[in-house]
C-alpha positions in Angstrom: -27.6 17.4 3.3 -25.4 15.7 6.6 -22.5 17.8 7.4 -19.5 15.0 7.9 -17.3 15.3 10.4 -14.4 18.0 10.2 -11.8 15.7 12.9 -9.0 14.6 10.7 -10.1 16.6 7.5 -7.4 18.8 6.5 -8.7 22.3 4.4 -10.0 21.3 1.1 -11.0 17.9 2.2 -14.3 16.9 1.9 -16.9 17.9 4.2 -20.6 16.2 3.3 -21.1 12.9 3.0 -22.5 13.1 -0.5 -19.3 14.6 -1.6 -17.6 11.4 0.3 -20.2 8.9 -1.5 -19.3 10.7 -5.0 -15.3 10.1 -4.4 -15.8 6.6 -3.6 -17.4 5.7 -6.7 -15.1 7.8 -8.7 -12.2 5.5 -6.8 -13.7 2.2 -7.3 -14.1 3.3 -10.6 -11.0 4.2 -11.1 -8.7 2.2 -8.7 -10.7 -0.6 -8.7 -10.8 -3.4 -7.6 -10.0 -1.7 -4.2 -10.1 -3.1 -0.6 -11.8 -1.3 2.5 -8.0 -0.8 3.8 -6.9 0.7 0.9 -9.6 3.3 0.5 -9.5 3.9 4.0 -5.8 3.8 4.3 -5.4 6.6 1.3 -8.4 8.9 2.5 -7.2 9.2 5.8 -3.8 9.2 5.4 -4.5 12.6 3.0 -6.9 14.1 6.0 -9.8 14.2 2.8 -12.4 12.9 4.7 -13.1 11.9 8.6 -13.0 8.6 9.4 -16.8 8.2 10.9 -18.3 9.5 7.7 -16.0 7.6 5.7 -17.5 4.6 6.8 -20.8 5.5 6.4 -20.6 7.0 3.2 -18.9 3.3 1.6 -21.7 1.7 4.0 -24.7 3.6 2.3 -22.3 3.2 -1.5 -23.5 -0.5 -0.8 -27.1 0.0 0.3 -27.6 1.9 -2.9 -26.2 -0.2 -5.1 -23.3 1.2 -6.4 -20.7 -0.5 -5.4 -20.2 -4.1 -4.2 -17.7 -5.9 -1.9 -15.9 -9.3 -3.7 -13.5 -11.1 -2.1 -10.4 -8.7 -4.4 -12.4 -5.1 -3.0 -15.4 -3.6 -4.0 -15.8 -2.8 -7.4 -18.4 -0.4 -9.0 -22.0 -1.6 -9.9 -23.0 0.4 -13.2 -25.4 2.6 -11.5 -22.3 3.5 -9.1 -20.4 4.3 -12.3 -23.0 6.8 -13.3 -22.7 8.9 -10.5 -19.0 8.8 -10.7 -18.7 9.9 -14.8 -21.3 12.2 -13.8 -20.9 14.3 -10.2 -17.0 13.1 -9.9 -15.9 17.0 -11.7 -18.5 18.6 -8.7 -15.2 17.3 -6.9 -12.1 19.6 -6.6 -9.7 18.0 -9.0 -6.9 18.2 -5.8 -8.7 16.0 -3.9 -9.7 13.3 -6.7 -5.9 13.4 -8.1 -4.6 13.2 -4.1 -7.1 10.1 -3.7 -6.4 8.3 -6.3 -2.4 8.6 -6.1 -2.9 7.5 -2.5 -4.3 4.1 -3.5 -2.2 3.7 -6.1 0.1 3.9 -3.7 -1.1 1.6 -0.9 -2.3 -0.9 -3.9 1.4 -0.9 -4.8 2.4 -1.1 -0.9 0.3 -4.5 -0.7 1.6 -5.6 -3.8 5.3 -5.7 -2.6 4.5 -6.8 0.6 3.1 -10.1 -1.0 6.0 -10.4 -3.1 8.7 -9.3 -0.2 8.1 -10.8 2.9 10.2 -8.7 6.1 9.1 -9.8 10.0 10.8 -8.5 12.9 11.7 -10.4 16.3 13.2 -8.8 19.0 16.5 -10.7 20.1 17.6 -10.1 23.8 18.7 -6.7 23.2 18.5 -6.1 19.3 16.2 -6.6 16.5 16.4 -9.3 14.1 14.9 -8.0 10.6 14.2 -11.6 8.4 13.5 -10.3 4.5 12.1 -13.4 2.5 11.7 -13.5 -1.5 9.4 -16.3 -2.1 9.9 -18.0 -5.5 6.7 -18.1 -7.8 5.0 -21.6 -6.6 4.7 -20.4 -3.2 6.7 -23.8 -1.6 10.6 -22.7 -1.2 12.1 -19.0 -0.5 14.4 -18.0 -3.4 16.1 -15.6 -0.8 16.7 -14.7 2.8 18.5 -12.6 4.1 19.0 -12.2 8.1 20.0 -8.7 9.5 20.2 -8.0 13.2 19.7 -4.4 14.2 20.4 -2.5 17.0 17.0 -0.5 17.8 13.1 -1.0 17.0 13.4 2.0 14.5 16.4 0.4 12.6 14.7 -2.2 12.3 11.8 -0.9 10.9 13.6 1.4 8.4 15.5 -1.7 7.3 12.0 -3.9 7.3 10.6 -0.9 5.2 13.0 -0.5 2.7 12.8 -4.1 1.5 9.0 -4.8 1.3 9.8 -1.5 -1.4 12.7 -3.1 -2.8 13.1 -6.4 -2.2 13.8 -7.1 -5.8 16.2 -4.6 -6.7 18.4 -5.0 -3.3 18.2 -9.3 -4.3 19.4 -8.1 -7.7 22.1 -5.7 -6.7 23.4 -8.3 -4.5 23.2 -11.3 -6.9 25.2 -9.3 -9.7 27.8 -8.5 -6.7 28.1 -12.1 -5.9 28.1 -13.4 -9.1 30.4 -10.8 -11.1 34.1 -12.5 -11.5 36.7 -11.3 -9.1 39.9 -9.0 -10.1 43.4 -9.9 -9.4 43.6 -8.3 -6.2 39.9 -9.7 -4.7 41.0 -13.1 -5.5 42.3 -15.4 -2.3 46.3 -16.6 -2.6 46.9 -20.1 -3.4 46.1 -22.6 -1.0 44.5 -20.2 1.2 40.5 -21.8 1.0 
């Protein structure tokens, strides 16, 4: 058996590449269907497995057969789902329950990005952070909202923040629009 790679694995990660081919098919499995990104993003991000043998442990998943790439992510063949209900409790139960919470949460990253558009342009000076709701056909924005901020990080943070929430701050600010005004928020006669 190939000793991966230690550069990047934290303690506990995983440190042959059998043991890498094993968590793969348990995420496809599990996860799937799951992009190259989203595997990759996860594994690394937790230090479980180096990046070097990562790729060549989803490279030889496909040259075996169990697991295929399709144009959502690769899903598991039924051989690949063998080995997963079989060798996936040879895996420390950390590192399969740290996995799989990491795509989840990349899946759900990707999933509010399409929904929550943010871009950044950088204005002279400042940062202008452009956060777009697209309505369901695709053809019109149902809202934007322009924000200019003083520095890259700002901008960022702000850029961040509504890819995850886009629909709550679009709500939040629709009932504050929309909610009637008191006696004292109302403009005097003759004033508009």
């Amino acid at each position: 058996m190939a000793e991966a790679f230690t550069g990047g694995v934290k303690p506990g990660g995983l440190t042959s590449n059998t043991e890498i081919r094993i968590l793969l098919c348990y995420l496809i499995k599990t996860a799937g269907p799951v992009t190259r990104d989203a595997m990759q993003g996860a594994l690394l991000q937790e230090e479980l497995v180096n990046y070097f043998e990562f790729a060549d442990a989803l490279c030889e998943l496909e040259n075996q057969g169990l697991a295929t790439q399709t144009p959502a992510g690769y899903i598991i063949t039924p051989k690949g789902a063998i080995v997963a209900d079989t060798l996936s409790d040879d895996l420390p139960r950390s590192v399969r329950e740290s996995a799989i919470l990491a795509v989840i949460r990349i899946q759900s990253w990707v999933h509010k990005a399409a929904q929550n558009h943010a871009t950044i342009q950088k204005v002279g000076g400042e940062y202008q952070v452009t956060c777009v709701i697209q309505d369901e056909n695709q053809d019109a924005d149902a809202f934007r909202l322009q924000l200019t901020m003083p520095d890259a990080l700002t901008a960022n943070l702000v850029r961040n923040q509504f890819i995850a929430r886009g629909s709550e701050i679009y709500a939040g600010l629709l009932t504050a629009l929309t909610r009637p005004l008191t006696d004292a928020e109302r403009p005097p006669e003759g004033a508009l």
